[in-house]
C-alpha positions as CSV (number, residue, x, y, z in Angstrom):
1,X,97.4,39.2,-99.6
2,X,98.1,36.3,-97.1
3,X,97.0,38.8,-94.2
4,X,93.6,40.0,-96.1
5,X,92.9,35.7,-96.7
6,X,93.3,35.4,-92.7
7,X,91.6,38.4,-91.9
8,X,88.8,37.4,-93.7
9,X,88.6,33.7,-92.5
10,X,89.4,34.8,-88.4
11,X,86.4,37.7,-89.0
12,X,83.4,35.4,-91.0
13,X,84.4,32.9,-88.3
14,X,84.3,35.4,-85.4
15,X,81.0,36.6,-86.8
16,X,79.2,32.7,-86.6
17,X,80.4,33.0,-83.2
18,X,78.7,35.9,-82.4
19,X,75.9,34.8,-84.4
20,X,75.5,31.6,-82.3
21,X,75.6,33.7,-78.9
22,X,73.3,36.3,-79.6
23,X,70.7,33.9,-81.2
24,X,69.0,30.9,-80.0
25,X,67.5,28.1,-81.5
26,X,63.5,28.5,-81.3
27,X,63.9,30.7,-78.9
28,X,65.0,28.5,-76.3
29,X,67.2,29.9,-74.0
30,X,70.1,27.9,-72.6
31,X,70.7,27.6,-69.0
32,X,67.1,28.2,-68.0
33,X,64.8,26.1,-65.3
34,X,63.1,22.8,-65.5
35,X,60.0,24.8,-64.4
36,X,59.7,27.0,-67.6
37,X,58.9,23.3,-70.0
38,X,58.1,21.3,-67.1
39,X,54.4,21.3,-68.3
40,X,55.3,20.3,-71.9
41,X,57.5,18.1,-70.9
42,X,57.4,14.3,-69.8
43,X,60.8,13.7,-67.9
44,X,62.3,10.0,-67.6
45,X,62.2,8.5,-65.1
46,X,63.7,4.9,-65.5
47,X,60.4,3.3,-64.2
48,X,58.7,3.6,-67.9
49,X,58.3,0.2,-69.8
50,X,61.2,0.1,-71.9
51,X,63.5,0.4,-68.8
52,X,61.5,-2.4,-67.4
53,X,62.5,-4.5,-70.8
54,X,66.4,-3.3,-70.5
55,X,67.7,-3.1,-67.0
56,X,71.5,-1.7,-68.1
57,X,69.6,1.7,-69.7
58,X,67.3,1.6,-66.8
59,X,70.4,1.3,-64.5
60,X,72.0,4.4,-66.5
61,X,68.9,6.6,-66.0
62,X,68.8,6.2,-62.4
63,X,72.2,7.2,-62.1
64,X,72.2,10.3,-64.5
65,X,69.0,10.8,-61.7
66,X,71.8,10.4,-58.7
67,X,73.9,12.5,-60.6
68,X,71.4,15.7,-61.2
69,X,71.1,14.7,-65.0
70,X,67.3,14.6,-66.6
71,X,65.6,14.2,-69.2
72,X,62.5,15.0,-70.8
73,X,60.3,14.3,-73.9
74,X,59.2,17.5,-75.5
75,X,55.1,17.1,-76.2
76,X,54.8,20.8,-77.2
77,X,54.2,22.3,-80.6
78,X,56.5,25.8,-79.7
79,X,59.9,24.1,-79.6
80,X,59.7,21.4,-81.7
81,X,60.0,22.7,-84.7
82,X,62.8,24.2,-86.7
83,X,62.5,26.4,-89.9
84,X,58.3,25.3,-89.5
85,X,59.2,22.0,-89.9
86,X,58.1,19.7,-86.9
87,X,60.5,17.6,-85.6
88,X,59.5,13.8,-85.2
89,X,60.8,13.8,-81.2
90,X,62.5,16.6,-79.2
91,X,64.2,15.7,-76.2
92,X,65.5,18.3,-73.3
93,X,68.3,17.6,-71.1
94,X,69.1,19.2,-67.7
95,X,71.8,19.3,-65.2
96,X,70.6,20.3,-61.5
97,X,67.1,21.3,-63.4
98,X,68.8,23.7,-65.6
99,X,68.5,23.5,-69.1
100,X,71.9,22.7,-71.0
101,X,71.0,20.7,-74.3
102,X,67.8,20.4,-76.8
103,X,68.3,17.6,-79.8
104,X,65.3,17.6,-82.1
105,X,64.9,14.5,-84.5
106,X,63.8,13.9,-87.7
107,X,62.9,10.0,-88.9
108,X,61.8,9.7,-92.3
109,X,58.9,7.7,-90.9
110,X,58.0,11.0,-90.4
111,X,59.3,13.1,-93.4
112,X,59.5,10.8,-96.4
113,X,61.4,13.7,-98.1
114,X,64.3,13.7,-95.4
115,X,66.4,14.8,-97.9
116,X,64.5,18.0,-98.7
117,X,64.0,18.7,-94.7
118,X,67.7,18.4,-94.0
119,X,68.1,21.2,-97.3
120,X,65.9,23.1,-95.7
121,X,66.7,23.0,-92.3
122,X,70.6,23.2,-93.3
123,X,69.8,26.3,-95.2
124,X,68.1,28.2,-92.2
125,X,70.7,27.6,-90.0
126,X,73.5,29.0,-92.3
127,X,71.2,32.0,-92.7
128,X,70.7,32.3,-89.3
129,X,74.2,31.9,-87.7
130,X,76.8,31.8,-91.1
131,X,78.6,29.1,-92.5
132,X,79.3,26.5,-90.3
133,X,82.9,26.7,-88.1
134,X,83.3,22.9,-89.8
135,X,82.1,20.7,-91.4
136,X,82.5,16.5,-91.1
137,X,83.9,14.1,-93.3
138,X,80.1,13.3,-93.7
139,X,78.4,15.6,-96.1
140,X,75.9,16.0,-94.0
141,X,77.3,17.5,-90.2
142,X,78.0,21.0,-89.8
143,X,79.3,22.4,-86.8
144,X,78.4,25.8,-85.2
145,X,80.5,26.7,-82.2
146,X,81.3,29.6,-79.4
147,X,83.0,29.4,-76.3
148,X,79.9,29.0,-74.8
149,X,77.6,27.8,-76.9
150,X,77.1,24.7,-79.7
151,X,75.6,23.6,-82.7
152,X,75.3,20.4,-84.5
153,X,73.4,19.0,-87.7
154,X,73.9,15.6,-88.6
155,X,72.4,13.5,-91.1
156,X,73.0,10.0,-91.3
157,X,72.2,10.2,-95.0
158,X,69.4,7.3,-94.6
159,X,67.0,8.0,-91.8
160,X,67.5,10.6,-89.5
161,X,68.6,14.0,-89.0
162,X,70.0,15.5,-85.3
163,X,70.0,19.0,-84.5
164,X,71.1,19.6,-81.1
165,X,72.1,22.6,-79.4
166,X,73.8,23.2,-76.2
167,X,75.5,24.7,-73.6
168,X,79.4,23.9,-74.1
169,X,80.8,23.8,-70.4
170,X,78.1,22.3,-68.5
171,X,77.8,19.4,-71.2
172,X,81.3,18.7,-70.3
173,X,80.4,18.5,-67.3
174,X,78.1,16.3,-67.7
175,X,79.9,13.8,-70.0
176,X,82.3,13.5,-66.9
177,X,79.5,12.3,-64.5
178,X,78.0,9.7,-66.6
């Protein structure tokens, strides 16, 4: 009976790997150039007012710059949404102009229902890639995860929700240089 139990649990879990490989979010496709969004995007640059107003995050633009690291505000309609629900902001980042993360965010200054829109959003994604490989101490963050690939929603269970979804080994990689 024990063997069935872990059969079952090592399969399910095997398929939401599978599930998160084979299947992107919004069909954006990991590990692909700056050039395919660079016309929907605006990318950061450090020289933008806020960074004028806070020199340390100014400071650690221009070196995630240096160090091949970018980022860029989505302005598009095509990727900013998840389940038909827009998201309030949807940020790209890339590593030596390849695309390795997307977090979409929604505020409830934009959703005044948040709760519903995290439901809902929740819900796609286990249709869409199975129950989530874990799950936080927070009701509200469920983990999706491959070798390659990851998956996060987390609610802060007052005014946001994160989705973000990206490429497992080059965000290490990146996490190293900053």
């Amino acid at each position: 009976m024990r063997f069935l139990i872990l059969a079952f649990v090592i399969s399910f879990s095997t398929h939401a790997q599978k599930a998160i490989n084979k299947s992107s979010v919004n069909e954006i496709v990991l590990n692909t150039s700056l050039t395919q969004y660079e016309g929907d995007l605006r990318l950061i640059t450090g020289e933008e007012e806020i960074y004028k107003n806070f020199p340390n995050l100014r400071e650690n633009v221009l070196k995630n710059l240096e160090n091949g690291i970018r980022e860029g505000l989505y302005g598009g309609y095509t990727y900013n949404v998840i389940n038909e629900i827009p998201a309030t902001r949807t940020t790209f980042y890339f590593y030596n102009e390849e695309l390795y993360k997307v977090r979409w965010f929604f505020l409830r200054d934009h959703h005044s229902d948040l709760e519903t829109v995290v439901d809902q959003i929740n819900d796609f994604l286990v249709k869409r890639y199975g129950e989530a490989d874990r799950s936080g101490s927070l009701a509200f963050w469920y983990v999706w995860r491959s070798k390659k690939k990851y998956l996060q929603s987390f609610f802060d269970e007052e005014n946001e929700l994160q989705i973000e979804y990206r490429d497992e080994k080059i965000h290490q990689i990146v996490e190293k240089l900053k």
